[in-house]
C-alpha positions as CSV (number, residue, x, y, z in Angstrom):
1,X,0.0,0.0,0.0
2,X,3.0,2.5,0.7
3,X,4.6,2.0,-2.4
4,X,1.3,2.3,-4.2
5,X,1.1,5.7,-2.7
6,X,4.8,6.5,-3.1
7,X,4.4,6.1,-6.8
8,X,1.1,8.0,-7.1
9,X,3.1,10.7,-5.5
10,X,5.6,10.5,-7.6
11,X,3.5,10.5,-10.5
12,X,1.7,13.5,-9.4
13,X,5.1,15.4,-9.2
14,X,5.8,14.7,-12.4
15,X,2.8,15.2,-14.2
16,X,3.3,18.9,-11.8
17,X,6.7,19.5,-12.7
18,X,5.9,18.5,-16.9
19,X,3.3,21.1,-16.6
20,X,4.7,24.4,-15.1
21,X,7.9,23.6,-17.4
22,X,5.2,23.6,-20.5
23,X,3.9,27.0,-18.8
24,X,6.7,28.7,-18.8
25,X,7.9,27.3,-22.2
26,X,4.4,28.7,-23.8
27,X,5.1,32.1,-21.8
28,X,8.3,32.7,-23.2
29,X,7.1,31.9,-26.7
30,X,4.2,34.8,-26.5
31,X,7.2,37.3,-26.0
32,X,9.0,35.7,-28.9
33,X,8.5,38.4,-32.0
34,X,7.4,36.4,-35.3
35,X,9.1,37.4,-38.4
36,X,6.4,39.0,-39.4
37,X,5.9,40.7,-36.3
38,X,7.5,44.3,-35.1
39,X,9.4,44.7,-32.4
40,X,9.4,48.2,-32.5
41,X,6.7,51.0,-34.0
42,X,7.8,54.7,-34.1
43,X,5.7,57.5,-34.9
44,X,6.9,60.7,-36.2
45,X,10.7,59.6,-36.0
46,X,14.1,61.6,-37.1
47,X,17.6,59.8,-37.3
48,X,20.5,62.3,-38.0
49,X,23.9,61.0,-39.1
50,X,26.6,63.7,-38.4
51,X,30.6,64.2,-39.5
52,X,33.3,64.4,-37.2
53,X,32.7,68.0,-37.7
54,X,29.4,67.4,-36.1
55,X,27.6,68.6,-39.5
56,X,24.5,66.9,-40.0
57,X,25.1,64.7,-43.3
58,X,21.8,63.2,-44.1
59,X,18.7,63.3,-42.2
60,X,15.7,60.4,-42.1
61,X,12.4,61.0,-41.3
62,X,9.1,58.9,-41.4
63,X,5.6,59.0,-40.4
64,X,5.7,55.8,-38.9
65,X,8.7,52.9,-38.9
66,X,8.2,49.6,-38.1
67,X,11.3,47.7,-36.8
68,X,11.5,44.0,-37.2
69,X,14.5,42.3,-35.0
70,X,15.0,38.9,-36.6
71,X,16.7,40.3,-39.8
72,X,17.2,43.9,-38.6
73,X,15.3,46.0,-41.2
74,X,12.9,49.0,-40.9
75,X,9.9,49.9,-42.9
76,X,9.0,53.7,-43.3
77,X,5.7,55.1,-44.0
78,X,6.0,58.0,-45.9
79,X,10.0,58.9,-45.7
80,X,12.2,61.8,-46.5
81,X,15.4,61.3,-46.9
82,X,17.6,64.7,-46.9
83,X,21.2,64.4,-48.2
84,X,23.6,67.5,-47.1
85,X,26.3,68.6,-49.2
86,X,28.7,71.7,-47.8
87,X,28.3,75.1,-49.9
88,X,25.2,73.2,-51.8
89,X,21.3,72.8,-52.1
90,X,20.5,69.3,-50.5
91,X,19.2,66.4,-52.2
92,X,15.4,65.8,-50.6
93,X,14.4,62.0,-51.5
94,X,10.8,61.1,-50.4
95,X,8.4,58.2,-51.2
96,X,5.4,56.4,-50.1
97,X,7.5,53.2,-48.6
98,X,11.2,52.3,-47.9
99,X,13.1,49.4,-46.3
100,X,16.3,50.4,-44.7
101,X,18.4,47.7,-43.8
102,X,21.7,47.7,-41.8
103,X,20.5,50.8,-39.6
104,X,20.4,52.9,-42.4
105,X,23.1,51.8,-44.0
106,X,21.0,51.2,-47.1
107,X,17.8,52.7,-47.9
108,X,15.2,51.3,-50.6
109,X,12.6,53.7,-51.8
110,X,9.4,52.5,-53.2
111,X,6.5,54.2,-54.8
112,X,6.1,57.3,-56.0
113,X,10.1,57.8,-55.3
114,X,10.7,62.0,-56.2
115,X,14.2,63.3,-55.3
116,X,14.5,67.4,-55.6
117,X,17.4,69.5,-55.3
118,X,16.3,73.5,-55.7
119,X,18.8,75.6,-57.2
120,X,18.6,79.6,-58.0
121,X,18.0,78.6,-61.4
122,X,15.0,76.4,-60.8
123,X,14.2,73.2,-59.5
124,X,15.6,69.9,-60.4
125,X,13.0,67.1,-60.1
126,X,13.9,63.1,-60.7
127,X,10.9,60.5,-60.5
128,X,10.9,57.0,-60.6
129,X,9.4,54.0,-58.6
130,X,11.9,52.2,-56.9
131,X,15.2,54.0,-55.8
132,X,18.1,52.2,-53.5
133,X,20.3,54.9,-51.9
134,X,23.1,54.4,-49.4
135,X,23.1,57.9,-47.4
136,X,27.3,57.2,-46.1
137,X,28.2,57.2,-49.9
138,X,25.4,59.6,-51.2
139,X,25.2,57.4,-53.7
140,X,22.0,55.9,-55.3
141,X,20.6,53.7,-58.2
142,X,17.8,52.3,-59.8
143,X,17.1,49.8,-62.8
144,X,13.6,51.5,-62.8
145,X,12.0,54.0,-65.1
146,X,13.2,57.7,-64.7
147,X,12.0,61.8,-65.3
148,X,14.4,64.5,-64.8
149,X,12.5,67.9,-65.2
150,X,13.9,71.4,-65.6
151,X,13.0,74.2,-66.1
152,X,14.2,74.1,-70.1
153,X,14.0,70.2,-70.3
154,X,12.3,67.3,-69.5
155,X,14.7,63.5,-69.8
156,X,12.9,60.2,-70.0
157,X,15.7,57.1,-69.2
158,X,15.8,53.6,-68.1
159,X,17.7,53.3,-65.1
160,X,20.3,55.9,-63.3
161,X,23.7,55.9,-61.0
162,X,23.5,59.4,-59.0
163,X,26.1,60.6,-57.2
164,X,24.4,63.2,-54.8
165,X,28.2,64.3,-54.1
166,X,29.3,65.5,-56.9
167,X,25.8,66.2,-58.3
168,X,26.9,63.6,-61.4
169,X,23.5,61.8,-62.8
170,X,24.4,58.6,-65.3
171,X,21.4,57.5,-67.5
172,X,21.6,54.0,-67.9
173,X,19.7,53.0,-70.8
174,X,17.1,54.0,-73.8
175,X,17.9,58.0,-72.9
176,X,15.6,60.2,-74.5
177,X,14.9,64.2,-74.0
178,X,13.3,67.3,-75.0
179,X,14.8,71.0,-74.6
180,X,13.0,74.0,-75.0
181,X,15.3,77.3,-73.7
182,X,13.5,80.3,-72.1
């Protein structure tokens, strides 16, 4: 009779001991993120990159970014993305989406992607749909359709390298343009 008992005991521990380990195991899994899951939602948020000078160098701004931990990449609602050159107008990049990646390392722009740079002599205005820009090397490119409007001339191209730098634009392909002087 006492090792009929001893064993129910026993048996009771176990099933015990089983269940708070599956309790905590089912815990800890709820404050596991998914990969589809945020880990972090910002609203209204700025990141600043400075030199050594402590210049401000490019500037990031979104409605809203989404962070997501398990491959650390951020999307942006509605971004802006101002490039700072010294002695020169900035570069402003905005769009409807963008995935950084690698902090913001690397930024890709999607959907209704307009970069602007105003000058005395008017305004210049790139479009396209997808643009992938790397703010450290002010350096961007895209395989995608492209406008570049001025104020004497409008440029239809496939695909551009722009160096936000030196202000250089390559076309890549099927270049094609009208110009009409004041």
């Amino acid at each position: 009779m006492k090792t009929k008992i001893v064993i129910g005991v026993i048996l009771l521990l176990l099933a015990l001991s089983y269940w708070m380990i599956e309790t905590i195991i089912a815990q800890q899994n709820l404050h596991k993120n998914s990969p589809g899951t945020p880990d972090a939602i910002v609203h209204k948020a700025t990141y600043s990159r400075s030199n050594s000078d402590g210049q401000i160098t490019d500037r990031l701004t979104a409605q809203t970014v989404y962070h997501y931990s398990h491959n650390d990449t951020s999307k942006l609602l509605n971004p802006t993305l101002i490039l700072y050159n010294p002695n020169k107008p900035p570069w402003v990049v905005t769009a409807k989406l963008a995935i950084a990646t690698q902090g913001t390392n690397k930024v890709v722009l999607i959907n209704d992607v307009k970069i602007t740079q105003h000058q005395k002599s008017g305004d210049t205005v790139l479009t396209t749909n997808k643009l992938t820009v790397w703010p450290n090397r002010k350096f961007a490119k895209t395989l995608d359709a492209v406008t570049i409007t001025q104020p004497d001339s409008v440029v239809h191209a496939q695909g551009l390298t722009a160096n936000f730098k030196t202000g250089v634009i390559h076309l890549l392909a099927k270049a094609r343009g009208h110009y009409a002087p004041k």
